[in-house]
C-alpha positions in Angstrom: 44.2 -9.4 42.7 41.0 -8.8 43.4 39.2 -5.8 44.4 39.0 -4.0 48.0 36.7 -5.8 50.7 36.0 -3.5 53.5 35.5 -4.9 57.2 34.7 -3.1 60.7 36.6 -3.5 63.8 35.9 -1.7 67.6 39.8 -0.2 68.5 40.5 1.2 71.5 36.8 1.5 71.9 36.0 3.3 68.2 34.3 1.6 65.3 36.7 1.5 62.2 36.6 0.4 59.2 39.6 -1.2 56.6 39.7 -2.1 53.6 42.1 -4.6 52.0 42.3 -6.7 49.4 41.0 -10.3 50.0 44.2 -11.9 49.8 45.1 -9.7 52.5 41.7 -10.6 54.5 43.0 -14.7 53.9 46.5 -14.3 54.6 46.2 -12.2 58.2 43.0 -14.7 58.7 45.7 -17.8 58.6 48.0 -15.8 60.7 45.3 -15.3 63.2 44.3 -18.6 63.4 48.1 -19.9 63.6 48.2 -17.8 66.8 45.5 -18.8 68.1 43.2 -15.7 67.8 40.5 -13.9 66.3 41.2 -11.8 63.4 39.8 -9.0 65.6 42.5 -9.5 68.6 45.3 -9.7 65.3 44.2 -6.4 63.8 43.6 -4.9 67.8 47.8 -6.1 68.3 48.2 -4.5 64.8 46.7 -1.3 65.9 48.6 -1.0 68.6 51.9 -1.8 67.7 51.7 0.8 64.3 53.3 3.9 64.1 51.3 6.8 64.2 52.2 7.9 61.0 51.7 4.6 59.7 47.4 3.8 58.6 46.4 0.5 59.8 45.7 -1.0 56.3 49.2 -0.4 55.3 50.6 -1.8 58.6 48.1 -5.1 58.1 49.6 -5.5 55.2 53.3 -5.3 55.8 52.4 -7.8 58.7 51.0 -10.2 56.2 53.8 -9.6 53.8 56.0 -10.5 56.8 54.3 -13.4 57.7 54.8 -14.5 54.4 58.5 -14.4 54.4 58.9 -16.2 57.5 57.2 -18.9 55.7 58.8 -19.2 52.3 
């Protein structure tokens, strides 16, 4: 895997930053354009749908790793 790649997103009106791995970045990039929407709206449903305890990285990557499953 390659390492981190940092992007920023506006949240419920915040600036924020993530960082994943790229594979990550590609993989939730496919799933957004699969449902017909910016990768911004995907991590913005992301956001909201994550439990508090839960950091947004690690809930864009269990939706990716989901995603995944569904197809294989």
């Amino acid at each position: 895997m390659s390492g981190l790649v940092k992007r920023s997103f506006s949240l419920a009106g915040h600036r924020t930053s993530v960082a994943l791995e790229a594979e990550f970045w590609d993989a939730l990039a496919s799933m957004a354009t699969e449902a017909g929407q910016s990768l911004s709206a995907l991590v913005a449903a992301a956001d909201a749908a994550r439990a508090a305890d839960r950091p947004l990285a690690s809930a864009l990557r269990v939706a990716a790793l989901l995603a995944a499953k569904k197809i294989a």
